[in-house]
N, C-alpha and C positions, 0 to 999 in steps of 0.2 A: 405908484406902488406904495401899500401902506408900510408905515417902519414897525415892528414891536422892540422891545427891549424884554429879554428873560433873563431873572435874577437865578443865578444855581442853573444858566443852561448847561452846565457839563455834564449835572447829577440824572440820577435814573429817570427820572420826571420829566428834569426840565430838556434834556436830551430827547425826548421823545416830542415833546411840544416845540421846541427848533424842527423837529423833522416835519412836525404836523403844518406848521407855519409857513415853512419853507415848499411844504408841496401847496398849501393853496394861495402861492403866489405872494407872502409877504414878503420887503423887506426885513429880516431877522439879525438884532446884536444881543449875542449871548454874552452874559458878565457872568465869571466865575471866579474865585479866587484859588481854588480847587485844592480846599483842606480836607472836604469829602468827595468831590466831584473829579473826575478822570477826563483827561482832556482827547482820551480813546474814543468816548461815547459820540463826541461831533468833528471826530479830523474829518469823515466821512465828508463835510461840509465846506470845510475851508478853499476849495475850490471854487464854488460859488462867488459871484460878484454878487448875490444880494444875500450874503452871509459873512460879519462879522464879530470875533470874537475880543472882547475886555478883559484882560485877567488884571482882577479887581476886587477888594473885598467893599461890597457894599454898605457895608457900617462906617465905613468914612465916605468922607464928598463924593458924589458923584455926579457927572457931566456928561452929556451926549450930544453932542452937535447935530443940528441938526433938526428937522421936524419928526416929532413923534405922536403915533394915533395912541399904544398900548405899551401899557408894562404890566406885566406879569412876573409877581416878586414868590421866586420857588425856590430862595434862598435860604436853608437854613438846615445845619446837623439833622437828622431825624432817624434815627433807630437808636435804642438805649445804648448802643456802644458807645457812638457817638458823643451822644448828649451828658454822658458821663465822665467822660475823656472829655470834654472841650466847653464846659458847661457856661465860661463866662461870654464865649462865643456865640454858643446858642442865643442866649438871651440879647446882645446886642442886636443878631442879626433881627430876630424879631422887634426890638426895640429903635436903637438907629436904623437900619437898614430900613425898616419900614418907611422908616419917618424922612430917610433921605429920598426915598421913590415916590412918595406921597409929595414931599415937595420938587422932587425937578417932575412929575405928573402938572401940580399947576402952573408951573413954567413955561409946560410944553401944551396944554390944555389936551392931557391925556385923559384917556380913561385906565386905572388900577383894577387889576386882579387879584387878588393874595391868597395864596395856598393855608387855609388853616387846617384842621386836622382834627377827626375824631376824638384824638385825645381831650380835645376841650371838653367833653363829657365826662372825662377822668374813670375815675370804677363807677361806672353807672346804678343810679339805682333806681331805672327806668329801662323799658326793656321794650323792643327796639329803640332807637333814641331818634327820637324829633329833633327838629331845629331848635324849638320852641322851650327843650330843655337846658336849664341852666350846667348844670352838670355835677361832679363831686371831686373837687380835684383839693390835692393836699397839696397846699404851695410852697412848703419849705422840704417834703419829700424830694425826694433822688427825681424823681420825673417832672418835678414842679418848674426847671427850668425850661422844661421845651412845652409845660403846660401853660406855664403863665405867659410866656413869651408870644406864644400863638393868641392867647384871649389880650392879650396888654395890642398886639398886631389888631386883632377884628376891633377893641375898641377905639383906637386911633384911627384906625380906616374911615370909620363909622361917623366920626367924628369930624374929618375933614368932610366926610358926602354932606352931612348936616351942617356945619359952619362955615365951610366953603365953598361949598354946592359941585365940588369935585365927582365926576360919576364912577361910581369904585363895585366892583364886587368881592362877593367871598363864597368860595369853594372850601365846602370842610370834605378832608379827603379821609376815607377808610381805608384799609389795610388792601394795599394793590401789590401787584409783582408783576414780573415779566423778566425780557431781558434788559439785560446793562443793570440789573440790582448788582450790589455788590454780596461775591460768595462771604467775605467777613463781616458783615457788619450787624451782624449780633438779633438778625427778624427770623421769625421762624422760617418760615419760606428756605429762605438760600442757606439759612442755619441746619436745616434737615438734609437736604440735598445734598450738601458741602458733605456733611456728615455721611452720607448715603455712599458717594462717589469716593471717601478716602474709607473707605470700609470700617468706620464707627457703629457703634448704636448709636441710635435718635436720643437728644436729649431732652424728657419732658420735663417743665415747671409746675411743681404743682402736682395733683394726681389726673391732671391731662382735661379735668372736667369744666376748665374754660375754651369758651369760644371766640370764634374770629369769623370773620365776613370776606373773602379774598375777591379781589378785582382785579380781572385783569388790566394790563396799561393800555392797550388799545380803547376798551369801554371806556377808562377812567378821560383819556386827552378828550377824545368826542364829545365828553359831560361839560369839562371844561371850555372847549371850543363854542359851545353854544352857549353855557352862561355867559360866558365872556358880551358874546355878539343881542343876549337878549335884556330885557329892561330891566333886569328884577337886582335891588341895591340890599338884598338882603342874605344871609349865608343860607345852601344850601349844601345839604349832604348831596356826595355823590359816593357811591358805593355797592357794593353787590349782597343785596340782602342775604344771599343762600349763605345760612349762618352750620359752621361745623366746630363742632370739637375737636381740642390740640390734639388728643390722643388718635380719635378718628384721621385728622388729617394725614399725620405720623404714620399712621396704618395705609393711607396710599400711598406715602412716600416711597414706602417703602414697596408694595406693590409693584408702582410706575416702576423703579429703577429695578426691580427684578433682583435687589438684594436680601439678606438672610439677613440684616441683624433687627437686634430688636429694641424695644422701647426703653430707656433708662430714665426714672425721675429722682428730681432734684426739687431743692425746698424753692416753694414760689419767690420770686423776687420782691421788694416791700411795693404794694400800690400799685403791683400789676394787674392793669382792669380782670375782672372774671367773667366781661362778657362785651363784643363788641359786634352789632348790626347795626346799619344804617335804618333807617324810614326813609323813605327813597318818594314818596308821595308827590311832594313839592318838584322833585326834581322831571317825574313823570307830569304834571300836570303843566308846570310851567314851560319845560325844554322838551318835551315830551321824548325824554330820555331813559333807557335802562339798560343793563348790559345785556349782552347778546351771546359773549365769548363764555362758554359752558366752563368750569373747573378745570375740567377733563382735559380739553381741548387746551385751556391755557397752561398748564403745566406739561403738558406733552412740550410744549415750543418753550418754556421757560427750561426745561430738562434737557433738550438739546443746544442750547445757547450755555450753559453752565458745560455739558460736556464736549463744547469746540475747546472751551478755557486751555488754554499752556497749562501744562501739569503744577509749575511753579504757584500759579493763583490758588490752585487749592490748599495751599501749605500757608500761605500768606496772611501774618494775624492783620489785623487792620490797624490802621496805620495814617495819620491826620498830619498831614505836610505843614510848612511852615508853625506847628503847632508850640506856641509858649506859654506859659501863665502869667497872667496879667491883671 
């Protein structure tokens, strides 16, 4: 049985990629230390004798006995609440964390995976965005910590494939949802619905006329599952091209849940992109991958997973455990 190790398996993500693991037969040890991750997302799991869980924060040493084929490091804050609430965190995890899985990978003569993130393109000013583009990101901006952290992550990666001959990939992820997102944590997605379910207006940034690309989490693990498993040592978008406007969106939210209120905007936040689609090209040609899960369809299942929620969750600000400044 092969072993993986998932860094942030508690998180919305990496909870789904234990589950994906765990059905096609791996051994799976999920490390979390869970200042954003919820240890709800995989009790489902604990059961299992080829499922173990680390509660661990990956920016210090880490150790795993034993033989290991993969690690897939989906460690790290990510939505602006987050990353502004916890910002000196962010950047370790992208920083050490990397660097700790990078080295027990040549330890264990692994192969790496690393989660980067559309952000690396920052406000783009290229439209859809390639691999191939460098991007525009302000590094000492409010987002520059989960921006640079992710690009300082892809070039260290990159760095051990080429100086150590380490076999590593890199997944840049776009704007996905499903269940186990968190209703607080500040992405449109569960920020609209949240909103929707305690009978608010929708809050737009901006006059609503930026765009987003939304994937669902089922397309999104499948994209990853097969990078992971194919040769290619270079970062590939995965993401759902079908690109919509905030406002647009906001107008099915409200739809979908069958509520009466309506749109309220507020002044845009500093360097938040005004436009985000993937180029999905590479990801088609090389994996011959694309999503499959229509809008429609993924927000129907992501709307009743938010409405099993205990009433308590929807009242609930977010909230980063063990959190101190440091």
């Amino acid at each position: 049985m092969k072993r993986v190790l998932i860094t942030g398996g508690a998180g919305f993500l990496g909870s789904h990629l234990c589950d994906r693991f765990i059905k096609e037969g791996y051994h799976v040890i999920a490390m979390d230390n869970l200042i954003t991750g919820d240890i709800r997302n995989i009790e489902h799991l604990f059961h299992l004798p080829n499922f173990e869980f680390y509660h661990h924060d990956v920016s210090k040493f880490i150790h795993v006995p034993g033989e290991l084929d993969y690690i897939l490091h989906f460690a790290s804050p990510a939505s602006p609440i987050d990353y502004l609430k916890i910002p000196i965190q962010t950047l370790k995890v992208g920083s050490l964390g990397i660097h700790n899985c990078l080295g027990l990978a040549r330890v264990k003569g692994a192969r790496v995976l690393i989660a980067s993130t559309s952000e690396i393109y920052g406000d783009p000013t290229i439209h859809p965005q390639p691999e191939e583009y460098w991007g525009n990101v302000n590094p000492i901006g409010p987002r520059g910590v989960y921006d640079e952290a992710k690009r300082f992550q892809e070039a260290i990666t990159m760095a051990y494939h080429t100086y150590h001959g380490l076999e590593t990939r890199i997944v840049r992820i776009f704007n996905t949802y499903g269940p186990r997102m968190r209703l607080n944590d500040g992405r449109v997605l569960p920020a609209f619905i949240g909103q929707a379910l305690r009978g608010e207006d929708l809050t737009v940034f901006g006059d609503g006329s930026q765009t987003r690309s939304f994937c669902y989490v089922d397309d999104l693990v499948e994209g990853i599952y097969r990078l992971l498993l194919s040769d290619y040592a270079y970062p590939v978008n995965i993401g759902n091209p079908s690109e919509i406007t905030i406002k647009e969106f906001g107008e099915e939210i409200i739809k979908l849940t069958g509520t009466s209120q309506k749109l309220v905007l507020k002044d845009l936040p500093k360097d938040d992109p005004k436009q985000r689609q993937p180029d999905i090209t590479k990801a088609k040609a090389i994996l011959d991958w694309e999503p499959k899960v229509s809008r429609a369809e993924g927000l129907r299942i992501t709307y009743e997973y938010f409405k099993s929620l205990p009433e308590e969750e929807l009242y609930k600000a977010a909230y980063h455990r063990e959190f101190e400044k440091k």
